[in-house]
C-alpha positions in Angstrom: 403.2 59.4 82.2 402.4 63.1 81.4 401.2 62.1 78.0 398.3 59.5 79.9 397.6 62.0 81.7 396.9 64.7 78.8 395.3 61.8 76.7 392.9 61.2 79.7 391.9 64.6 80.2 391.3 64.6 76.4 389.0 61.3 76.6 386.9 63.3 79.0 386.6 65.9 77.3 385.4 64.1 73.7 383.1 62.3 76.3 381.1 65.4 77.4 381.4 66.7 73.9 379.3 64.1 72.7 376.9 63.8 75.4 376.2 67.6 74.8 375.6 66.9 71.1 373.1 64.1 72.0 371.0 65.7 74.7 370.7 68.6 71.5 369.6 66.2 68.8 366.7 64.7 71.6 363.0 66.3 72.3 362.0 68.6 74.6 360.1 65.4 76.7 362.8 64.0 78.2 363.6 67.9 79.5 360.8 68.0 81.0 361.2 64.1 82.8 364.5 65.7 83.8 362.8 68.7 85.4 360.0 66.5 86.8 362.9 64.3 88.4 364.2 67.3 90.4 360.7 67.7 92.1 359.8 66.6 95.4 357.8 63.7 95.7 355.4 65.6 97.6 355.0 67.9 94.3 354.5 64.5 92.0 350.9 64.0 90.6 349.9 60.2 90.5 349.3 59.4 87.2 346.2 57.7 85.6 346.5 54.1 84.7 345.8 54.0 80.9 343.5 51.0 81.1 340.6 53.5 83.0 338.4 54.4 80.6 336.3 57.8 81.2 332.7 57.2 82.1 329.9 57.6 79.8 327.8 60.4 81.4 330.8 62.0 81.9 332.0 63.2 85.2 335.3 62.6 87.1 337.4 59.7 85.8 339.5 60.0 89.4 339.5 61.5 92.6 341.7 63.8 91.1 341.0 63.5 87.8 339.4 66.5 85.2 336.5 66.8 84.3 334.6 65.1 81.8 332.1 67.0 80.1 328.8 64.6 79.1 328.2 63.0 76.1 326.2 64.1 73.5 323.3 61.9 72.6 323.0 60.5 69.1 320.4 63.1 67.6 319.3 60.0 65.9 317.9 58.5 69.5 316.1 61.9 70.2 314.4 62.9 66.5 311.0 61.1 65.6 311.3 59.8 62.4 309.6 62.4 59.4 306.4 61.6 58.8 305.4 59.3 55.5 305.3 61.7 52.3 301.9 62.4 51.3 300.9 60.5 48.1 300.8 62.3 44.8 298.1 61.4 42.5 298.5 63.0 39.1 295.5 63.7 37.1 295.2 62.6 33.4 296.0 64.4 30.8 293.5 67.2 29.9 291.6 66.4 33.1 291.6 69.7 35.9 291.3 69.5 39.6 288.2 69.7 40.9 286.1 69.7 44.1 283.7 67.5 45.3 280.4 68.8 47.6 277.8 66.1 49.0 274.8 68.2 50.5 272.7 66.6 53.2 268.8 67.5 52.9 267.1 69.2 55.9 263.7 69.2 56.5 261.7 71.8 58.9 258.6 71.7 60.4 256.8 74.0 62.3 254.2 72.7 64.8 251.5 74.2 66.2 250.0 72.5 69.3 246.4 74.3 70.4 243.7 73.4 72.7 240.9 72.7 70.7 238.0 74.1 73.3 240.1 77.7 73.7 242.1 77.5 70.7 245.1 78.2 73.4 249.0 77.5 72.4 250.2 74.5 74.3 254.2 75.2 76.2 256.5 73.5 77.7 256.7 70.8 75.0 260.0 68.6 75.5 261.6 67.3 72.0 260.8 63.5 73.5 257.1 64.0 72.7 257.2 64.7 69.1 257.6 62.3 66.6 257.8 62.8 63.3 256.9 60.5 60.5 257.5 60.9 56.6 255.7 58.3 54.5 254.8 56.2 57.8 258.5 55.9 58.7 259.6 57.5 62.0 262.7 60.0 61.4 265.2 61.1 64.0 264.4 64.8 65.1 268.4 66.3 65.3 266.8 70.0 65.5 264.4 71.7 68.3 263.5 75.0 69.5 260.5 76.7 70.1 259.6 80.2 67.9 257.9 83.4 68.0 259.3 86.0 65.5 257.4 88.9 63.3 255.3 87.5 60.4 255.1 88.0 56.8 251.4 87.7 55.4 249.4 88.4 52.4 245.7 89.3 53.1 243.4 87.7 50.3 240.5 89.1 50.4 237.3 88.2 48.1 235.5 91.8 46.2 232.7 90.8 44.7 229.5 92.2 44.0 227.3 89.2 45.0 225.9 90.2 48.3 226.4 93.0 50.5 226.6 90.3 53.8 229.7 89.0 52.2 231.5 91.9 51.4 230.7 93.0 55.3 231.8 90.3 56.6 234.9 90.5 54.5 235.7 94.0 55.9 235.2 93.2 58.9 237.6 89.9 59.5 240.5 92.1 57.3 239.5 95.2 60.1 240.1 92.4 63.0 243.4 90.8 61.5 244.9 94.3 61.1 244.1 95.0 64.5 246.4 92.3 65.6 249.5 93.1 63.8 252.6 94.2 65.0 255.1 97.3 64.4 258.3 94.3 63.0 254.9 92.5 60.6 254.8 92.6 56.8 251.7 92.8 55.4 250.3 93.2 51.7 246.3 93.3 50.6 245.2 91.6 47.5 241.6 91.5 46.4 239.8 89.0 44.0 236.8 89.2 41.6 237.3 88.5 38.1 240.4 88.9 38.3 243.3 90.0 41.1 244.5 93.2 42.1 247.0 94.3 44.5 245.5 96.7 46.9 248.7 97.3 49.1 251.8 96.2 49.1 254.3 94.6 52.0 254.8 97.7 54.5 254.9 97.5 58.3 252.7 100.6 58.5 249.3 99.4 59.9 247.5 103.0 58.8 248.2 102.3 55.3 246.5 98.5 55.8 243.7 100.4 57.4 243.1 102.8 54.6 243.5 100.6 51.8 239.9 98.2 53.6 238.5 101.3 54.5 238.7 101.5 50.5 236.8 98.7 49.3 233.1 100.0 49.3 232.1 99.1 45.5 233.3 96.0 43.6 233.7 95.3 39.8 232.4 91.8 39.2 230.4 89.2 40.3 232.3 86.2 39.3 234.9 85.2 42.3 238.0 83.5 41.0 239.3 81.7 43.9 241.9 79.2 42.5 243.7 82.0 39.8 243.8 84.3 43.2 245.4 81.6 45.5 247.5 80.6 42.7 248.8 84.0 41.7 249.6 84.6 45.4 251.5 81.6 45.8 253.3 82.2 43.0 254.1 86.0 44.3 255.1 84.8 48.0 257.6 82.2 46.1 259.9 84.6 45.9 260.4 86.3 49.5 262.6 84.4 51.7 261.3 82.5 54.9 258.1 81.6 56.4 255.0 83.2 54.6 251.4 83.3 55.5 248.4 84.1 53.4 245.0 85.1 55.4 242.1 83.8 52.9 239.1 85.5 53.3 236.7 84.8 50.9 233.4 82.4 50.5 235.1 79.3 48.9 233.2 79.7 45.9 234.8 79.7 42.2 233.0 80.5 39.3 234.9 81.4 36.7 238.9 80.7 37.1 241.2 79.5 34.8 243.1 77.6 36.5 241.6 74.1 38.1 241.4 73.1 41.4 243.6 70.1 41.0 246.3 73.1 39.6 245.8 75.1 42.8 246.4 71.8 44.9 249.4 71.2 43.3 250.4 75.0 43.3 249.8 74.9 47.3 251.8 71.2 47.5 254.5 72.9 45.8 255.0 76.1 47.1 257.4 76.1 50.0 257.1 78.0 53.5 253.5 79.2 52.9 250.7 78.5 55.9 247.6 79.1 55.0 244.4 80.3 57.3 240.9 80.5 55.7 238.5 82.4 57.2 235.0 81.9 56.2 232.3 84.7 54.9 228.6 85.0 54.7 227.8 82.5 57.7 225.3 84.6 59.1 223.3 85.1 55.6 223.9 81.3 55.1 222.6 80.0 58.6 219.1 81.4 57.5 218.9 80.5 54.1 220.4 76.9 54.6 217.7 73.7 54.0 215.3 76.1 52.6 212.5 75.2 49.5 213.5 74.8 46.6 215.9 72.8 43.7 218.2 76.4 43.9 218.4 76.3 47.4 219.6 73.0 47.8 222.5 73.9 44.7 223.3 76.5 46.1 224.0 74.9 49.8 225.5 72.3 48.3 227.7 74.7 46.2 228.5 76.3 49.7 229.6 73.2 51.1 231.9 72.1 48.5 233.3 76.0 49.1 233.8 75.4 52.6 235.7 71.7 51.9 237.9 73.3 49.7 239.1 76.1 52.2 239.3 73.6 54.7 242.0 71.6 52.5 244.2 74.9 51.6 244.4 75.1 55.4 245.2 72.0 56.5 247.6 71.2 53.1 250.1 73.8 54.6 249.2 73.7 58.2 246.8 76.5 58.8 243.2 76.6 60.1 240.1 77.1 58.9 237.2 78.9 60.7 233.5 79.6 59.8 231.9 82.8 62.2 228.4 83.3 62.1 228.8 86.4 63.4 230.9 89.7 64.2 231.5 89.3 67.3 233.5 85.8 67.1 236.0 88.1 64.7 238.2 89.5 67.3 238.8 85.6 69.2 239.0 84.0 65.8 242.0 86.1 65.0 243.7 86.1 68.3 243.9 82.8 67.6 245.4 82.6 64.1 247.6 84.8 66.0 248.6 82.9 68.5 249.5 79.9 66.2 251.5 82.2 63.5 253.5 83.4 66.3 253.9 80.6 68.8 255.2 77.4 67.2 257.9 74.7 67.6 260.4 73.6 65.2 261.2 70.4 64.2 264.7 69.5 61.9 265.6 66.3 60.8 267.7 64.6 58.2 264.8 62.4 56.2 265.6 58.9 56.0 265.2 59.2 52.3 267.8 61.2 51.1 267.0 61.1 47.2 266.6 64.8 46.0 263.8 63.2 43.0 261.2 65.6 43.3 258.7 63.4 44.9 256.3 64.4 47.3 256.9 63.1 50.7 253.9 62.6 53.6 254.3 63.9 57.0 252.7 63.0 60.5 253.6 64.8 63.5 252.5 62.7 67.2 252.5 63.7 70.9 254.1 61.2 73.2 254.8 61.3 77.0 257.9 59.9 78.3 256.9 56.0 78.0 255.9 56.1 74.3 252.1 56.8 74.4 249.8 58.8 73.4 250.3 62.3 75.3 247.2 63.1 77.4 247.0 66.5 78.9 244.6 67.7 81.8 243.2 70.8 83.2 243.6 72.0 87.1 240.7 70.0 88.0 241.8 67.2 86.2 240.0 67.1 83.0 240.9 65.7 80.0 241.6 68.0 77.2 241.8 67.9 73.6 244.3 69.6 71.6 244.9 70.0 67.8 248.6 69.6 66.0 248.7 72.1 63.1 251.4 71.3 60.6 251.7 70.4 57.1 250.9 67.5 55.8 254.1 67.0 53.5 257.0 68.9 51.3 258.2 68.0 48.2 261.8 67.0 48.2 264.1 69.2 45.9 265.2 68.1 42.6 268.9 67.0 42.2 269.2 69.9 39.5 267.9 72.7 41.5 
């Protein structure tokens, strides 16, 4: 009985021996169940079903549950795509890069609108009453603006020793013209016989313009060379920058020049930016000597005429105008008024229809319309009907393509 006893206590004892060798071999887990086990039930947490999943935007998965922090997008969904690679072209062999320019040719024109009874600039002009025409085809005017600015002019004066009424006369319109200048105006002198000379050169000093008439009391020659003058001045304004005038004050006459008068046309036709204004000499002299007796009379007024038909044309080529006093006294109005249309103009731009840069010259026609289309009519305070003159040029010649 005794040995049960001592082989019981012994079974026991292997039993808890064992047990304490196999709670040492197991994880911590099940240590932790244990301690969970001793808990109160008011101390349990609920746990989480494993079939919840966690929402998408995040947030709570449970009343209880932690937080969720939200998703980050896909940066995919958020990027644009890159743009498309620009193509590569590759030049051939031995060929450089190079740059490619297209220039689109301007024209402007300036436009004089005058009354013809008082020789009075017109204002107020809209662009809807010009039209413009090059070769008989209506262009689109892009460019407008009315313009008044300090001039550039040559005085061209004829010195001759023909008659002593000429060269008067001659003094006399150069004396009026400087008298209407400016301080910002350039001005040179250039006198003509048989042959050119400059008297003065471009200054804005109206004393030395003064002095240098004031020195033209005895000429050389008798012979007046009228187209090598014009065409020598032409050729000198070429080269200054801008619009150009040249004051012509001469009789018309040429006796002895070598150049033609189809070469001046041309010269004038081809000479950009130049207005012309021809001022007539010898009208009083000529009003009582015209229609007399005589086969030399009637040369000599029919040389006179041709004289005054060619000054006329250098006027009217470029846009000037062309006057013919009898007397002194119409001086002073006469160049008030070539005044007046130097300095008050409008300016017309457009891109000409015909864009070839071939050299050609190229006809122009400037119109006054009212608002419906016709013919503008204008009117004084009591209702008149006045008559007005448009002073521009009667074409340009288009640039070469290799200019």
């Amino acid at each position: 009985m005794a040995l049960m006893r001592s082989f019981g206590w012994a079974s026991r004892l292997l039993n808890s021996t064992a047990l304490l060798l196999l709670f040492a071999t197991l994880p911590s887990a099940p240590l932790v169940w244990a301690q969970n086990q001793q808990q109160s039930p008011s101390q349990q947490q609920p746990q989480q079903p494993s079939d919840q999943a966690s929402p998408d935007a995040g947030g709570p998965g449970g009343d209880n549950g932690a937080i969720a922090l939200p998703k980050k997008k896909d940066k995919s969904e958020d990027t644009p795509p890159p743009a498309p690679a620009a193509p590569k072209v590759k030049n051939p062999e031995g060929l450089e890069n190079f740059s490619l320019r297209v220039e689109v040719p301007e024209v402007s024109v300036d436009v004089g609108v005058l009354l013809e009874k008082t020789g009075q600039f017109v204002p107020n002009l809209k662009p809807a009453n010009f039209k413009v025409f090059e070769n008989g085809i209506e262009q689109k005017v892009i460019g407008f603006k009315r313009i008044e600015a300090p001039i550039t002019a040559l005085l061209v004066c004829e010195f001759a020793s023909t008659n002593y009424y000429f060269i008067y006369d001659m003094r006399n319109a150069a004396w009026s013209f400087a008298e209407q200048l400016r301080p910002q105006d350039y001005v040179a002198m250039m006198t003509f016989d048989l042959r050119t000379q400059i008297v003065l050169d471009f200054t804005q000093d109206k004393r030395q313009l003064l002095n240098a008439i004031n020195s033209l009391i005895i000429p050389g020659f008798s012979d007046r060379n009228l187209f090598d003058a014009l065409y020598e001045a032409e050729d000198r304004l070429n080269r200054i920058e801008g619009r150009k005038y040249i004051i012509l004050i001469a009789s018309g006459r040429d006796t002895f020049s070598k150049i033609t008068l189809d070469k001046a046309l041309q010269k004038v036709k081809n000479t950009p930016d130049v207005t012309i204004f021809a001022v007539s000499t010898g009208g009083a002299i000529r009003a009582l000597t015209e229609g007399g007796p005589g086969f030399n009379q009637q040369l000599r007024d029919l040389d006179y005429l041709q004289a005054d038909n060619q000054m006329k044309t250098f006027a009217k080529m470029t846009g000037g105008m062309f006057f013919q006093p009898r007397f002194q006294a119409e001086m002073p109005e006469i160049f008030a008024n070539i005044n007046t249309a130097i300095r008050s103009k409008y300016e017309l731009i457009y891109h000409p229809s015909d864009a070839k840069q071939d050299g050609t010259y190229r006809k122009l026609r400037v119109e006054l319309v009212d608002d419906e289309g016709k013919p503008l009519r204008m009117q004084d305070e009591k209702h008149k009907p006045l008559k007005y003159d448009i002073i521009a040029r009667d074409g340009y010649k288009a640039r070469q393509e290799v200019e």
